[in-house]
C-alpha positions in Angstrom: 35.0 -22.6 -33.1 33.0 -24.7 -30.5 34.3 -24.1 -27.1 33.6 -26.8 -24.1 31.5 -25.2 -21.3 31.5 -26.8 -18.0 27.8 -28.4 -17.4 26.2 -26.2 -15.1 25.4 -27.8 -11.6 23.0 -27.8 -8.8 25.5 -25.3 -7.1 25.7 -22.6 -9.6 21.9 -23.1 -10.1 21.5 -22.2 -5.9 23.7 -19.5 -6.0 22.0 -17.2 -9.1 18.4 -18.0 -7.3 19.6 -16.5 -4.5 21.4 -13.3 -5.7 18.1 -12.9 -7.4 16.3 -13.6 -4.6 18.2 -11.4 -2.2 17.5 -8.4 -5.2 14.1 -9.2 -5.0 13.7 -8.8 -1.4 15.9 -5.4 -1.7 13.3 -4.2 -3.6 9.9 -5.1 -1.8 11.6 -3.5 1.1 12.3 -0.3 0.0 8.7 -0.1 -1.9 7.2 -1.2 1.5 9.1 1.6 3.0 7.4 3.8 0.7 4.4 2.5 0.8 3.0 2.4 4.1 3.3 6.4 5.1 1.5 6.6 2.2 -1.0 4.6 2.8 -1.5 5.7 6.4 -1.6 9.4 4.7 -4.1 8.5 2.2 -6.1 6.7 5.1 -6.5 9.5 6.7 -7.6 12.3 3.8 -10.3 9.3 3.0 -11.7 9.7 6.8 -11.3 13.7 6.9 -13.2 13.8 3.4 -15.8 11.2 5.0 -16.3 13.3 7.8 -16.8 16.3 5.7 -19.2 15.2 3.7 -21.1 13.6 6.2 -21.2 16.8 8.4 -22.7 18.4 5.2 -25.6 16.0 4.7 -26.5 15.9 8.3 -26.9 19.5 8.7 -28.9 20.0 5.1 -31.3 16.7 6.6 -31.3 17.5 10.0 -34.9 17.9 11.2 -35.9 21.2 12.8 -37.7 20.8 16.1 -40.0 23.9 17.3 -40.9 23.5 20.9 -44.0 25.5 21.8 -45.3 26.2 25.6 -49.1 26.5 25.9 
C-alpha cells in the first residue's frame, strides 16, 4: 500500500511560495484600500473633537479684561 511520490524540487517549492505570496499581497491590498479612508476619516473626527474641546476650555479660562477711562 506504499505509493512512490516524486521528491519534491526546488521548482515546485518556488511556485507554492509564490501563489501564496501573490494571495498575500491580494489581501494587504484590499485591507489597505479599506484602511486609509478610514483612517483619513478618523483623522479628522480626532482634530474636530480637539478643536471642540479646546474652544470649550479657552472660553471657561479666558481672562476678562475691564478697561476703565478716568
Amino acid at each position: 500500500m506504499t505509493t512512490e511520490q516524486a521528491p519534491i524540487s526546488r521548482d515546485d517549492i518556488e511556485s507554492k511560495f509564490r501563489e501564496i505570496k501573490d494571495e498575500v499581497d491580494n489581501v494587504t491590498n484590499s485591507a489597505k484600500n479599506r484602511a486609509v479612508p478610514a483612517a483619513i476619516g478618523g483623522g479628522l473626527i480626532v482634530l474636530i473633537i480637539m478643536f471642540l474641546l479646546g474652544r470649550r476650555v479657552g472660553s471657561k479660562r479666558s481672562a476678562v479684561v475691564e478697561i476703565r477711562r478716568i
